[in-house]
N, CA, C and O atoms as a GROMACS GRO file, in nm:
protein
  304
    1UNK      N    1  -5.025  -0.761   5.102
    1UNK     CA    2  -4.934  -0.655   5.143
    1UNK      C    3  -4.950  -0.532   5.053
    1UNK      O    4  -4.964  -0.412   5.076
    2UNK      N    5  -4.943  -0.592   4.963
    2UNK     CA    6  -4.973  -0.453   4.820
    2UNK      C    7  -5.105  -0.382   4.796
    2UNK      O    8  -5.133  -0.276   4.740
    3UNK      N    9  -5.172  -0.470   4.854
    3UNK     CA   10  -5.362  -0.386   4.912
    3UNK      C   11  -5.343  -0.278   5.024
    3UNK      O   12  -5.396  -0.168   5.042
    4UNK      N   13  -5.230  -0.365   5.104
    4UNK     CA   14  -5.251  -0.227   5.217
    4UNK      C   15  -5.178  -0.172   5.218
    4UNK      O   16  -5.193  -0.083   5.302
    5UNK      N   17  -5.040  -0.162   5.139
    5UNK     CA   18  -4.957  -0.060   5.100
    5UNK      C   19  -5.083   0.131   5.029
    5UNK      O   20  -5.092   0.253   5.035
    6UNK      N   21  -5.158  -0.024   4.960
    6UNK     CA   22  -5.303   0.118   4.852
    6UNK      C   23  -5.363   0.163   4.959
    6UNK      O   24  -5.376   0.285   4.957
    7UNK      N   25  -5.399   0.115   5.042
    7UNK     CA   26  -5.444   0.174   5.144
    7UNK      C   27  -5.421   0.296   5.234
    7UNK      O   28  -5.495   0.394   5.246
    8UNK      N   29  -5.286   0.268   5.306
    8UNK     CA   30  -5.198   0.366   5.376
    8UNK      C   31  -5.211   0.485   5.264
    8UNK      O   32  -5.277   0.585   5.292
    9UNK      N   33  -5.130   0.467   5.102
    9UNK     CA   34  -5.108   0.574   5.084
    9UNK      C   35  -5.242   0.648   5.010
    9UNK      O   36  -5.234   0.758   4.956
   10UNK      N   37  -5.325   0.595   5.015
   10UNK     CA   38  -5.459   0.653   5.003
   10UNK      C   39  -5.525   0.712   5.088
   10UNK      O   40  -5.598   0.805   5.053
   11UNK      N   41  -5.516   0.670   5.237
   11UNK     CA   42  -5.533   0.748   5.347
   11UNK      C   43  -5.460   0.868   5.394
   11UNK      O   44  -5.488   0.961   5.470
   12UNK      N   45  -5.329   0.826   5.303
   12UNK     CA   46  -5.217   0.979   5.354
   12UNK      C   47  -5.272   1.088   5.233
   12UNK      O   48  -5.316   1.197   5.270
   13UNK      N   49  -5.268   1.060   5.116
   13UNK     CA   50  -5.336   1.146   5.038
   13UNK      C   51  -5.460   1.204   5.057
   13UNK      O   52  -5.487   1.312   5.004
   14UNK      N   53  -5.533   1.148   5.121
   14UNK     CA   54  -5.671   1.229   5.173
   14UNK      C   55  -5.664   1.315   5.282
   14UNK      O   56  -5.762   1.373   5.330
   15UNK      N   57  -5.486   1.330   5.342
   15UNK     CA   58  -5.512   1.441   5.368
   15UNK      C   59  -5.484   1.562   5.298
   15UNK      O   60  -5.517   1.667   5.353
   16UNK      N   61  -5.428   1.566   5.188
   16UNK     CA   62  -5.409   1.721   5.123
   16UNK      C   63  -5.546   1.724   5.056
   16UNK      O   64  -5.616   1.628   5.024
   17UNK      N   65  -5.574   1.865   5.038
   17UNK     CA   66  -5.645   1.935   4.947
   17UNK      C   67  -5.642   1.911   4.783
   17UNK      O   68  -5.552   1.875   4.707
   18UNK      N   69  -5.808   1.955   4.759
   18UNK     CA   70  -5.828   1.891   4.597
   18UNK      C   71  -5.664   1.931   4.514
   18UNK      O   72  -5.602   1.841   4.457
   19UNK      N   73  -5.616   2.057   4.518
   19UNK     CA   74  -5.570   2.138   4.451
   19UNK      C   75  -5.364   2.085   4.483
   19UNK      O   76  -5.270   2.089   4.403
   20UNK      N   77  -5.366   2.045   4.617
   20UNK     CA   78  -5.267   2.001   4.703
   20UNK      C   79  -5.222   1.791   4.574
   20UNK      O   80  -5.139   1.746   4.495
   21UNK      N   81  -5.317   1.760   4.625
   21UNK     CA   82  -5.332   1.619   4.579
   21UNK      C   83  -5.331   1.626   4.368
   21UNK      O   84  -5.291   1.541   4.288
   22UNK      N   85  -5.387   1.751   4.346
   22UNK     CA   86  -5.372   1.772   4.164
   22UNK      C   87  -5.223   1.788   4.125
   22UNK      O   88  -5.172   1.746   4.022
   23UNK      N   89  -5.153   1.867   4.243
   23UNK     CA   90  -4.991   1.935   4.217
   23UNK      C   91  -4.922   1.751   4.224
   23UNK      O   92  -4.869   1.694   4.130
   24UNK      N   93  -4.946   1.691   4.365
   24UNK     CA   94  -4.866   1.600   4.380
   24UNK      C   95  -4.876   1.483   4.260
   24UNK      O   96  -4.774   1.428   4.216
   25UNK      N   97  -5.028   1.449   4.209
   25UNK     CA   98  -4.994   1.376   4.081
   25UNK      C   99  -4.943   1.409   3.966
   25UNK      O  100  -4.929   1.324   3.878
   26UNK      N  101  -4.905   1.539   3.947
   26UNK     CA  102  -4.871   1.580   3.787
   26UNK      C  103  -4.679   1.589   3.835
   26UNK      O  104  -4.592   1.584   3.748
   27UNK      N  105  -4.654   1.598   3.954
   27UNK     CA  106  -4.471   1.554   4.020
   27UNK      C  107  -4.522   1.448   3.984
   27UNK      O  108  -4.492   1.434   3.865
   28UNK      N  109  -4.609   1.328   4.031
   28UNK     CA  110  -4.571   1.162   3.973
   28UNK      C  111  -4.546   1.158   3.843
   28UNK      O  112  -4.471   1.069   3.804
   29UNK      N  113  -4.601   1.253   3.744
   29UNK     CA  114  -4.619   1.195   3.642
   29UNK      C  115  -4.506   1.278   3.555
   29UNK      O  116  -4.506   1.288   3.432
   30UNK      N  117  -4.446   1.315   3.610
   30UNK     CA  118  -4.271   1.357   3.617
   30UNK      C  119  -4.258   1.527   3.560
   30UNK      O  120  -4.146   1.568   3.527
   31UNK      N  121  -4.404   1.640   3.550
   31UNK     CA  122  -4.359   1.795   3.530
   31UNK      C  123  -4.289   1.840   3.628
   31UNK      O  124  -4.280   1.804   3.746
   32UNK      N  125  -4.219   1.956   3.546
   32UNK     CA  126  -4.123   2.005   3.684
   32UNK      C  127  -4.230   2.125   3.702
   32UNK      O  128  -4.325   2.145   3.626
   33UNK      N  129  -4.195   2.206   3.822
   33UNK     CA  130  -4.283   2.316   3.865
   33UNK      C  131  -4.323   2.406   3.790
   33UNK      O  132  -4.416   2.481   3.819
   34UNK      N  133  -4.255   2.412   3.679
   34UNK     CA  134  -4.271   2.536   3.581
   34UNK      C  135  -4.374   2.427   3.465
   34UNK      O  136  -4.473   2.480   3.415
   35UNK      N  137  -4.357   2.349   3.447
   35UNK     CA  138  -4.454   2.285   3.355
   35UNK      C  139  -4.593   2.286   3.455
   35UNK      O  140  -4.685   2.346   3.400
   36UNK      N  141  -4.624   2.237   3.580
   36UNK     CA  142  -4.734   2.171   3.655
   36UNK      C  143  -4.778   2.318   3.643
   36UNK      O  144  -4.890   2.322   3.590
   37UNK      N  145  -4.724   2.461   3.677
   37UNK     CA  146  -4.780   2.615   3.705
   37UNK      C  147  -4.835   2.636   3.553
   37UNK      O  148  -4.958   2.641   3.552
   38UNK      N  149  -4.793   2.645   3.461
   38UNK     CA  150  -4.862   2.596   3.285
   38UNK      C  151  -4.991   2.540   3.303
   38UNK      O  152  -5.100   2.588   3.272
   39UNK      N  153  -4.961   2.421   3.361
   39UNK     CA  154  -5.109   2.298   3.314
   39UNK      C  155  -5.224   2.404   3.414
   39UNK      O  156  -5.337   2.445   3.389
   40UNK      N  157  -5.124   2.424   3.544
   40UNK     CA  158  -5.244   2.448   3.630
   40UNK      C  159  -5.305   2.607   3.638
   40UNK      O  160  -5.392   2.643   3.717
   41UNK      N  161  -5.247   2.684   3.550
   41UNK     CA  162  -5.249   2.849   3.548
   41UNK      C  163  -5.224   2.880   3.685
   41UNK      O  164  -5.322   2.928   3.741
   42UNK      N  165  -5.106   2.865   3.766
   42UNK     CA  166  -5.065   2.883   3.941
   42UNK      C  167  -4.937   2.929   3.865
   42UNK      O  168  -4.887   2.880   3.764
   43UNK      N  169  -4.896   3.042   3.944
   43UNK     CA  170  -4.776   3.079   3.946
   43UNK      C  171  -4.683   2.937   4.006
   43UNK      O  172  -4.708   2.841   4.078
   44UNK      N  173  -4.562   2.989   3.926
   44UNK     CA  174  -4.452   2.859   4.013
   44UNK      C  175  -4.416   2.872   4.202
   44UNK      O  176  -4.372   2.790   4.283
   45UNK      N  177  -4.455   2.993   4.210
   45UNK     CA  178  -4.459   3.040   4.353
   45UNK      C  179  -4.559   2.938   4.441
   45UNK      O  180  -4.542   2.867   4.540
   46UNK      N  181  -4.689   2.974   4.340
   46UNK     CA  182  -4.798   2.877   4.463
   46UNK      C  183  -4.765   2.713   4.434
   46UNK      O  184  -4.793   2.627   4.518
   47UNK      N  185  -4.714   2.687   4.329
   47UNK     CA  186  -4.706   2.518   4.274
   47UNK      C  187  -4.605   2.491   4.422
   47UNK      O  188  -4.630   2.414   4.514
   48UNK      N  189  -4.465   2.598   4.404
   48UNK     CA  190  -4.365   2.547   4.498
   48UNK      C  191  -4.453   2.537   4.711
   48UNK      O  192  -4.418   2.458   4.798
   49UNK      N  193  -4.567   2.651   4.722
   49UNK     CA  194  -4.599   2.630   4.848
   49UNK      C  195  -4.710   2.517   4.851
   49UNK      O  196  -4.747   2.483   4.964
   50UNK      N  197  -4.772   2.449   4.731
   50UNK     CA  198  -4.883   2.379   4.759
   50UNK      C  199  -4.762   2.200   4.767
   50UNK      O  200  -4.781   2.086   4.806
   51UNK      N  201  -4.690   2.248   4.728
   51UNK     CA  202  -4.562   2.123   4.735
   51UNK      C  203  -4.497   2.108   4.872
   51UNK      O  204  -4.470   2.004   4.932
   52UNK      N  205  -4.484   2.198   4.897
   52UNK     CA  206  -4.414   2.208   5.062
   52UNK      C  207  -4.521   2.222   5.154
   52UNK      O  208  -4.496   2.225   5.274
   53UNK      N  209  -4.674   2.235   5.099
   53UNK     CA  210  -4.729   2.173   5.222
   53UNK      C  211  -4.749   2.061   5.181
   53UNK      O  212  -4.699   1.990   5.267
   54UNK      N  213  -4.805   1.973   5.076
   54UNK     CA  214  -4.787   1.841   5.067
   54UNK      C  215  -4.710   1.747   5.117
   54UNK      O  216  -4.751   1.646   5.175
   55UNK      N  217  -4.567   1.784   5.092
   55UNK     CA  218  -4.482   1.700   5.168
   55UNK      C  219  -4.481   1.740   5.303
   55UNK      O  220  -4.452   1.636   5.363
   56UNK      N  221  -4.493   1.816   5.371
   56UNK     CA  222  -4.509   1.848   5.496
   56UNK      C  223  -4.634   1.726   5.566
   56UNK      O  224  -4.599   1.636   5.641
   57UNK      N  225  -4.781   1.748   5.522
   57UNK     CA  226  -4.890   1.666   5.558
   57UNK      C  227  -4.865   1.553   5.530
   57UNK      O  228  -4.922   1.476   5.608
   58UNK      N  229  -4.766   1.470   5.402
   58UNK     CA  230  -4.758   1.327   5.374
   58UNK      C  231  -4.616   1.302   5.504
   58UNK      O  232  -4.605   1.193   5.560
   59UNK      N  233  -4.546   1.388   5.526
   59UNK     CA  234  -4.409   1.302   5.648
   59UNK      C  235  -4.303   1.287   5.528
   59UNK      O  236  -4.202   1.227   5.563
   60UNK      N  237  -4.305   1.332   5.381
   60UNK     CA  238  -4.206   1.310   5.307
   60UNK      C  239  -4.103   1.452   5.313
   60UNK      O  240  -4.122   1.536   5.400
   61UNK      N  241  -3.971   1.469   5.193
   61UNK     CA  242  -3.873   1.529   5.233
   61UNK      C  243  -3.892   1.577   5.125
   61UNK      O  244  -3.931   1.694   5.128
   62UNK      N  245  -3.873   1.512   4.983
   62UNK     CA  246  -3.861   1.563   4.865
   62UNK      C  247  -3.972   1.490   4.746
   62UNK      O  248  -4.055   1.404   4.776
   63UNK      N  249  -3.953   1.540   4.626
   63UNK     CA  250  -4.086   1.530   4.531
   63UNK      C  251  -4.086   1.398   4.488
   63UNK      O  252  -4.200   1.365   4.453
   64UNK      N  253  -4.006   1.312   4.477
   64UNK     CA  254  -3.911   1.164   4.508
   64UNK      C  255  -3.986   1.084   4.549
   64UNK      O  256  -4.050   0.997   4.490
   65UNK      N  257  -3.976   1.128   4.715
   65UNK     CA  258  -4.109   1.028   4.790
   65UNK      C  259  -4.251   1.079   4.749
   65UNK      O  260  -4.345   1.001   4.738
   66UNK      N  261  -4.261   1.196   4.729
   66UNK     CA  262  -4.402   1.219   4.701
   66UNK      C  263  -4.450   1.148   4.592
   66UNK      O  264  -4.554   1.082   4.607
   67UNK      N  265  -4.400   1.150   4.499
   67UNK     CA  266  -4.435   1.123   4.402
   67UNK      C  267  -4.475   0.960   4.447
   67UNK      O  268  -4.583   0.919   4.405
   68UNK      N  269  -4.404   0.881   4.519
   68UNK     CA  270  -4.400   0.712   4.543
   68UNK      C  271  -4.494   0.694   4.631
   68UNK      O  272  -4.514   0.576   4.659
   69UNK      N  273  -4.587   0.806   4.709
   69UNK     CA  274  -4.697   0.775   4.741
   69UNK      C  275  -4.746   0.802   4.682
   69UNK      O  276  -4.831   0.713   4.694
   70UNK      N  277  -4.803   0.898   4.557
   70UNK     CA  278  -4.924   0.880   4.462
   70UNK      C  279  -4.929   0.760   4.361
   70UNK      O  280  -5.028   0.709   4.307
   71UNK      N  281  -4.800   0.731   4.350
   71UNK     CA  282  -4.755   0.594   4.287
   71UNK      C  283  -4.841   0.479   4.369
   71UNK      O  284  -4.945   0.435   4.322
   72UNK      N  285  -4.792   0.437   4.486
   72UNK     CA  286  -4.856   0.327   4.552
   72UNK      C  287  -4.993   0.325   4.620
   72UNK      O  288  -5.047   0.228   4.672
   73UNK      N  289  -5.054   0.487   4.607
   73UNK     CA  290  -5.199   0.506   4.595
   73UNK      C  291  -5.315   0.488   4.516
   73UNK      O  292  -5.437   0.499   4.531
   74UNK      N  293  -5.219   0.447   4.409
   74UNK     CA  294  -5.261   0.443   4.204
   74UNK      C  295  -5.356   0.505   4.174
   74UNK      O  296  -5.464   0.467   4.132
   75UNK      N  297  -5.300   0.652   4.206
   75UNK     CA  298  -5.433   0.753   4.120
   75UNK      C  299  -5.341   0.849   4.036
   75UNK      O  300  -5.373   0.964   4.003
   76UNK      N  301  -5.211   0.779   4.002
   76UNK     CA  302  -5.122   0.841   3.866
   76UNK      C  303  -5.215   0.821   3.771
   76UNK      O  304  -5.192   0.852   3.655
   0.00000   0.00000   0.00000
C-alpha cells in the first residue's frame, strides 16, 4: 500500500515544473515564503504564484497537503 501511495504521489508531482516541484519541497521542509524567496532569489510574489499553481495541478487547498504529497513521494 505504501509503494503505491510513492507512486501516486510521484506521478502527481511530475506534473509541476522543475522550479514548481523546488518551491513545493522547501514548504515540506517547513520555510515560509519569505525564507523559500531567500534560498531561491524569487521574489515572495513569484514563490506565492509558483505555490498556487502547484496546488492547483496537485487537487490540493493549502501548503499542508502539499507539503504531504512531497512527503509520501519521498523526495523531502
Amino acid at each position: 500500500m505504501r509503494r503505491q501511495q510513492r507512486r501516486e504521489a510521484r506521478q502527481q508531482l511530475s506534473l509541476l515544473t522543475e522550479r514548481e516541484a523546488e518551491v513545493a519541497g522547501l514548504v515540506a521542509a517547513g520555510l515560509s515564503n519569505g525564507e523559500i524567496a531567500q534560498r531561491t532569489f524569487l521574489s515572495e510574489a513569484t514563490v506565492k504564484t509558483h505555490l498556487s499553481r502547484a496546488t492547483t495541478k496537485l487537487g490540493v487547498t493549502n501548503r499542508v497537503q502539499l507539503a504531504l504529497v512531497v512527503d509520501r513521494a519521498g523526495v523531502a
